[in-house]
C-alpha positions in Angstrom: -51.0 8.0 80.9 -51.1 5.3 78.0 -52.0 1.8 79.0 -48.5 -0.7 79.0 -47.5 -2.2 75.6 -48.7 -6.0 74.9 -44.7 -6.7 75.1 -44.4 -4.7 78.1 -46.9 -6.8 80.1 -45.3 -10.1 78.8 -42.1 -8.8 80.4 -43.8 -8.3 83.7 -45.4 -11.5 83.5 -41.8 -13.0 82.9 -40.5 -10.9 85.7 -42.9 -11.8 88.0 -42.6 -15.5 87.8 -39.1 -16.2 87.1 -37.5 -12.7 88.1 -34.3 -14.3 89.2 -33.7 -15.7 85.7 -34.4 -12.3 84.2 -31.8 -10.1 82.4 -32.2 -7.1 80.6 -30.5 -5.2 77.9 -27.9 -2.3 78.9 -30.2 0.1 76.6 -33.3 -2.3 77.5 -34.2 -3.1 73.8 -34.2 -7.0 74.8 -34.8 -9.2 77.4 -33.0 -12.4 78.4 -34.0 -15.2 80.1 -31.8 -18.0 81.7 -34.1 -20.8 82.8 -32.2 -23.5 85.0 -34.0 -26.1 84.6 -37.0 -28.0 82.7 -39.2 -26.6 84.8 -38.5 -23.0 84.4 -38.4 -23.9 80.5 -41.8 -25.1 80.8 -43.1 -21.9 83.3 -41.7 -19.6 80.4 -43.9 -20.9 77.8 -46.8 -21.5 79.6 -46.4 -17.0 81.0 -45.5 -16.1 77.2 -48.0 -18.5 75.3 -50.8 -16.1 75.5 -48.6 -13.0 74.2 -47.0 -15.8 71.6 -50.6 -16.9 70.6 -51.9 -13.3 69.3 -48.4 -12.6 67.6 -47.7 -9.9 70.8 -44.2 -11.4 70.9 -41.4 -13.7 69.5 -39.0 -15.8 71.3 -35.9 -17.1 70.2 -34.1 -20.0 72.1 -29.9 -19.9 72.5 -28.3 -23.4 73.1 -24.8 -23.5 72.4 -24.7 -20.7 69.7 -23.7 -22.7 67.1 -25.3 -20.6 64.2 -23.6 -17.6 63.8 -26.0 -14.9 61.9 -28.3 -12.9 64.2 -31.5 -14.3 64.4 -30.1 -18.0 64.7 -30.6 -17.9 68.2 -31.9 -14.0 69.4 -34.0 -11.5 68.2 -33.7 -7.4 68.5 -36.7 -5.8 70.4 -38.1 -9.7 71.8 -37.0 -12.4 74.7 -34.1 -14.5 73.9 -34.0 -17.7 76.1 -30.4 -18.3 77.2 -29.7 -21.9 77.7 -26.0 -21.3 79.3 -27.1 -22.1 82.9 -29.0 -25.5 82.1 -25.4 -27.5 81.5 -23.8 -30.8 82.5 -22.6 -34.0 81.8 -23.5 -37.2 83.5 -22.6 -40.3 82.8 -24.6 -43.5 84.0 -22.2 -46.8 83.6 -25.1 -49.1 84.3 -26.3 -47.8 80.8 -23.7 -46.2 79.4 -25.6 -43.4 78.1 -24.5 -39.6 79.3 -27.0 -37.2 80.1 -26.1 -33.5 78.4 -27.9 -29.9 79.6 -28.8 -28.6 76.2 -27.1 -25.5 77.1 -23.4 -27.5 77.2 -20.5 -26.9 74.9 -18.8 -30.3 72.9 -15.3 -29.4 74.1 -17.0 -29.9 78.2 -18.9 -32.9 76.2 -15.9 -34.6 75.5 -13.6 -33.6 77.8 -15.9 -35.3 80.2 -16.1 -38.5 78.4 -12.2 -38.5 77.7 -11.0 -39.2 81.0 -13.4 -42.5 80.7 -12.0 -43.0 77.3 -15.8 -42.7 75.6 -16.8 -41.1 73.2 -20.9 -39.9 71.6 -21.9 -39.7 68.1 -25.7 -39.1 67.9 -28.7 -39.0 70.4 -31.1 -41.7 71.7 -33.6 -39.6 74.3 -34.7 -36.0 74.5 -36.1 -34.6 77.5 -38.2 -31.4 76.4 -41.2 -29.0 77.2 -43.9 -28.7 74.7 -45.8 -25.6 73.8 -48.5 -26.9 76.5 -45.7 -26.5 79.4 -46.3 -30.2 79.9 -42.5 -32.1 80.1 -41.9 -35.0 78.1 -39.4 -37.6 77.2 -39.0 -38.8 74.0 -37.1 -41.5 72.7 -38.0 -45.0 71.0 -40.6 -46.5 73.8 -41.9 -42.7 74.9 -43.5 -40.5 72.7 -41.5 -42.0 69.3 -43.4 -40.1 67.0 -42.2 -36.5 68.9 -38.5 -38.3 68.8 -38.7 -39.2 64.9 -40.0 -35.5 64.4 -36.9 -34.2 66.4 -34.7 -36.1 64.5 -34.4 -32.6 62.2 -37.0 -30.9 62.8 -35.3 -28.0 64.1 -36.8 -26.2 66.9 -40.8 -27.0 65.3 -41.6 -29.6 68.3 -40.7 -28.4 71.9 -37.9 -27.1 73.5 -35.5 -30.0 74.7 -33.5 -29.1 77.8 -31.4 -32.5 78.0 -30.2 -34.8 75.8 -29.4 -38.3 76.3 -26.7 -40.1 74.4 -25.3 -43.4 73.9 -21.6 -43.9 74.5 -19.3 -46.0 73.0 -15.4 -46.8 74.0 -13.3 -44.3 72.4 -9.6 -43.9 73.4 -6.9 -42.6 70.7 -7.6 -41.9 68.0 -5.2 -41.2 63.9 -6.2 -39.0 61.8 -5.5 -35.1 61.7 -5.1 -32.1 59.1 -3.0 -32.1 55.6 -2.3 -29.0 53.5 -1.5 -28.6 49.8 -1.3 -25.6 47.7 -4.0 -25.2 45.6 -2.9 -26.9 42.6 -3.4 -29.6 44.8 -7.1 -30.0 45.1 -7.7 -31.9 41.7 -5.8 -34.4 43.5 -7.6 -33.8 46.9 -11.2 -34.0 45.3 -10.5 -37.1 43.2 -9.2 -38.8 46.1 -12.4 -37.7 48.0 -15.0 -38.6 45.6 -13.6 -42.3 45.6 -13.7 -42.1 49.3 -17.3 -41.3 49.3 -18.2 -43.6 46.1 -16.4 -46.5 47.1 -18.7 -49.6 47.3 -16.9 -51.1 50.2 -16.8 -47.7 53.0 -15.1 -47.8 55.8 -17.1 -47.4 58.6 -14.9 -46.1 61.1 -13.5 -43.3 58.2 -14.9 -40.0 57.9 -13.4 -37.2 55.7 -13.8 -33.4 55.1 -12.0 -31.9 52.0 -11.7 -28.1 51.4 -11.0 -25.4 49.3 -9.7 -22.1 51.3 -8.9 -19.2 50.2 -7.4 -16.9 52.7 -6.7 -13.3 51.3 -6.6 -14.7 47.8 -4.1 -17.7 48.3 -5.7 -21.2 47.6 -5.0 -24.0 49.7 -6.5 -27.4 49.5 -7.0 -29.2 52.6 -8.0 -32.7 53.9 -9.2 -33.2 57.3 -9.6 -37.6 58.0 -10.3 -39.6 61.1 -10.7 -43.0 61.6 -12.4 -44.1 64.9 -9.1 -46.1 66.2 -6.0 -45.6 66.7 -4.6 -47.4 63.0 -1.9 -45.4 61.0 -2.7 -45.0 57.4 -5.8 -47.5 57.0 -6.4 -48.5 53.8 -9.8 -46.0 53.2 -7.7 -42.8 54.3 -3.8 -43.9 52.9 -4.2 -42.2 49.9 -4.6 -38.9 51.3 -1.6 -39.1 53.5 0.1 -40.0 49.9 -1.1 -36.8 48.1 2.5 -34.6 48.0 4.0 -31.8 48.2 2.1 -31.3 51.6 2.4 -27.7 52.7 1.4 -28.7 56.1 0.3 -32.1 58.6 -0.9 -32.2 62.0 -1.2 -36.3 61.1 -0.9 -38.2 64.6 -2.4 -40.2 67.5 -4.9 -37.9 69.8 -8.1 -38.2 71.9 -11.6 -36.8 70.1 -11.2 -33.9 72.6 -7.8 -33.3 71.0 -8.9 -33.0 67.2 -11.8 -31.1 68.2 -10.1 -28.5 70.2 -7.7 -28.5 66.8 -10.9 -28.0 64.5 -12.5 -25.3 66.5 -8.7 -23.2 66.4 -9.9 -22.9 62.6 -12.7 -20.5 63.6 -11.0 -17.8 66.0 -12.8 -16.0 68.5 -13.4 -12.4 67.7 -14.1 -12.9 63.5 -17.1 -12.5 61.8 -18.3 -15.3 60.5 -21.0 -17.0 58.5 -22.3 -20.6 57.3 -24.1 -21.0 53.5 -25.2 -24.4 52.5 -26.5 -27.0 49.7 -26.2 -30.1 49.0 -25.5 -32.6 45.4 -24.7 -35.7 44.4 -20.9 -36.8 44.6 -19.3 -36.2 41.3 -15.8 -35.1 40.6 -16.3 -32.8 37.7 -19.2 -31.2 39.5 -16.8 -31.0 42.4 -13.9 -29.4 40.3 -16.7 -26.9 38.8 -17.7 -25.2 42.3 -14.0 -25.2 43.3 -13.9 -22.5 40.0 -16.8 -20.7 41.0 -15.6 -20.5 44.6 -12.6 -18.9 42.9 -14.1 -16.9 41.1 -16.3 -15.1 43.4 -13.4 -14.6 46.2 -11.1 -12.3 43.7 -13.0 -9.5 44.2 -14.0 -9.8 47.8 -10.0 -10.6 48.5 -9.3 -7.4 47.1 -11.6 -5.2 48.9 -12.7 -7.0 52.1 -9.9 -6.8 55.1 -9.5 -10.4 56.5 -11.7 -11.9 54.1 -11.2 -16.0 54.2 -13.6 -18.2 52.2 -13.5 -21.9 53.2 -15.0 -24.4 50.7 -16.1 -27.2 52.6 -17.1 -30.8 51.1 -18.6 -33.2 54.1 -19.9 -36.8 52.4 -23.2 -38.6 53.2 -22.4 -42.1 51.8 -25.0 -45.0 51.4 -23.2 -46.8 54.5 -23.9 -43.5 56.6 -27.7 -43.2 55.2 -28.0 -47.0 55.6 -27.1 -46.7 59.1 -29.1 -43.8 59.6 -31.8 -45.2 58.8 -31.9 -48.1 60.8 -31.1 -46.5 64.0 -34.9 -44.5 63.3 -34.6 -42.4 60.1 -34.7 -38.7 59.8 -38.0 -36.5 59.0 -36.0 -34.6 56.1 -36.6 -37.2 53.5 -32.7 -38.6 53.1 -32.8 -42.3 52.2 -30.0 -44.6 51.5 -30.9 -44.5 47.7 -30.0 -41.1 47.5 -25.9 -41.2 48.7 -23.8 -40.8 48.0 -24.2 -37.2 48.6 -21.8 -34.0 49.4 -23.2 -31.8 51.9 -21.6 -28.6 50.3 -20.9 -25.5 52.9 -19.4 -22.0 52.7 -18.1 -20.8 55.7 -17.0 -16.8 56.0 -14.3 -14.8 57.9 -13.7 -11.1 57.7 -12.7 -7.9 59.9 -14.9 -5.2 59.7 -18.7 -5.3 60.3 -19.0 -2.4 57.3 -18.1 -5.2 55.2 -21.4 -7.2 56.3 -23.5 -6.7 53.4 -20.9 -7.3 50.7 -19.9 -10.6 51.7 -23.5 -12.3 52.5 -24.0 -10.7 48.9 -21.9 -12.7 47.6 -21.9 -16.0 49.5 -25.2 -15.8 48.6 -25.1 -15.2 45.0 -22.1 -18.1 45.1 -24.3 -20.4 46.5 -27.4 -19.7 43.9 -25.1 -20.4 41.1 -23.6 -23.9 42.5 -27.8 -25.0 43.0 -28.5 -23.6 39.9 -25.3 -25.7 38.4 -26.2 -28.7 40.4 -30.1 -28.6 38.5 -28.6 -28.0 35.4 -26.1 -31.1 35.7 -28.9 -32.7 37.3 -26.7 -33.5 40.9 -29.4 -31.1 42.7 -30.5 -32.5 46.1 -32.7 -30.4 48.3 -31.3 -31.4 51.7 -30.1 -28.2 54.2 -27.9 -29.3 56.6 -30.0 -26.9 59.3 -26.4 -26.1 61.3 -25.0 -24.4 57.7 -28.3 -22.5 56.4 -28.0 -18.8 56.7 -31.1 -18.0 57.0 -33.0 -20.2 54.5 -36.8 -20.3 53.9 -38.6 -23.1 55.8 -35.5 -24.5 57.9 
């Protein structure tokens, strides 16, 4: 009889320590873990580290499942670490921070914080084991060099189990979704680029802009929300004003409320992927990857059942960067100097998973030739946002 695999004993190890976590595969060609707590976090590492150490096994850690391509957050033939079980949300009034299980979904998040009429934005304290198994918190006082490192450096550092998060009042909010046809989105992006140019921002304004094209039908769309409850404040009027309007969910609603809306964009069931870069706000440049976008979906809206391609345009302004970086900076080398910026993504939909390979074919491809457009018009800027990279070298 041949001795047990180097995997093989790995699992046993797993099983033997945490056996009630443990979940195997229907065909056994991977094994899942579901730690409840720090603790077991930590007691995982510190059975696999040995295995991990002499490249015997890989790990890959689920939070929310955010990223959609496999390999984001499992791997075939290795131990995924589930985070679904570690969950909650837990709010301390004395501080008014809200403790979060890294395993929990936004639409719990804020449904939570709704009925208290709060509302998060960004973390302040991570609770995390580190590859010794030792637990940690890290935040501005405790370990604030492991904090800054967090601060976008992916999963590098440990893996956090709780997040803690500073609340703020938050009751209704204005804002919503508008739709133009196509011919629209010269309007749209102009509108857009001022918003994220303008030398006096709004600071309670954020916009997305888009270009979609679903089964070969352009339509441009806005998506704006100011932080209260004001109807058409001066930052976001002019969108409201751009007309014909094919379509406006415009009105007065909690953070839960628009959420829930935006995640009904993304249906359960689709196959879907994120593609990312990132250049310096500039209408023409804006206008030209609009036309390559178009370009690249004729084919794929002829062949590809289901096929939608989503051009979104998020902003990084100098106000957002300037605040940023005085609430501790980022480890991914954004400064203030270099907004305004448009955090460019691609996002996918299609039927059939025989139709796989064409369409990251030519997302990618689509997205090569708006970086290699961006160099040559010199708006290139290196930044990834980490949620939109499918599958990008060194993120």
């Amino acid at each position: 009889m041949s001795p047990p695999s180097t995997q093989t004993m790995a699992c046993l190890a797993l099983f033997a320590a945490l056996q009630s976590r443990i979940f195997f595969s229907k065909d056994a060609q991977y094994l899942e873990i579901r730690p409840q707590s720090a603790e077991d976090v930590a007691e995982i590492i510190n059975v696999t580290k040995p295995f991990a150490l002499a490249g015997k096994i890989m790990m890959a850690i689920r939070g929310g499942g955010h990223m959609p391509w496999a390999g984001a957050a499992n791997l075939d033939a290795e131990v995924t670490v589930d985070f679904q079980n570690i969950t909650g949300v837990n709010y301390d009034p004395r501080t008014n921070l809200v403790s979060i299980g890294s395993g929990e979904r936004w639409a719990a998040i804020y449904s939570a914080l709704d009925q208290l009429d709060l509302g998060v934005a960004g973390g302040r304290v991570s609770k995390l084991p580190l590859a010794s198994g030792e637990i940690v918190e890290a935040n501005t006082q405790s370990h604030p060099d492991l904090f800054h490192a967090l601060r976008g450096g992916n999963n590098n550092f440990g893996i956090i189990t709780r997040f803690d998060m500073q609340t703020f009042p938050e009751g209704q909010m204005w804002g919503g979704l508008v739709s133009h046809n196509g011919n629209a989105f010269p309007d749209v992006a102009k509108t857009f680029i001022n918003f994220a140019q303008t030398s006096n921002p709004d600071p309670l304004a954020h916009v997305i802009a888009a270009a979609s094209f679903i089964q070969g039908m352009e339509v441009a769309l806005a998506n704006f929300y100011p932080a209260k409850p004001q109807p058409d404040p001066p930052s976001l009027a002019p969108f409201v004003a751009i007309q014909p309007q094919l379509m406006s969910t415009v009105r007065d609603d909690s953070l839960l409320g628009f959420s829930v809306e935006q995640s009904s964009f993304s249906p359960d069931g689709a196959r879907s992927w994120f593609f990312t870069t990132t250049w310096q706000a500039d209408l023409d440049f804006m206008l030209s990857v609009r036309a390559l976008g178009a370009e690249a979906v004729a084919p794929l809206s002829a062949s590809v059942p289901g096929f939608v391609l989503a051009k979104a345009f998020r902003p990084l302004t100098r106000w957002l960067l300037t605040a940023s970086a005085a609430g501790g900076g980022n480890t991914l080398g954004l400064t203030p100097n270099d907004g305004p910026l448009i955090v460019n993504m691609l996002q996918t939909l299609h039927t059939n998973a025989a139709d796989n390979d064409k369409v990251v074919s030519a997302m990618l491809a689509l997205n090569t030739s708006i970086e290699d457009l961006a160099v040559e018009k010199g708006k290139f800027n290196k930044y990834k946002f980490i949620n939109y990279g499918y599958k990008i070298p060194g993120l």
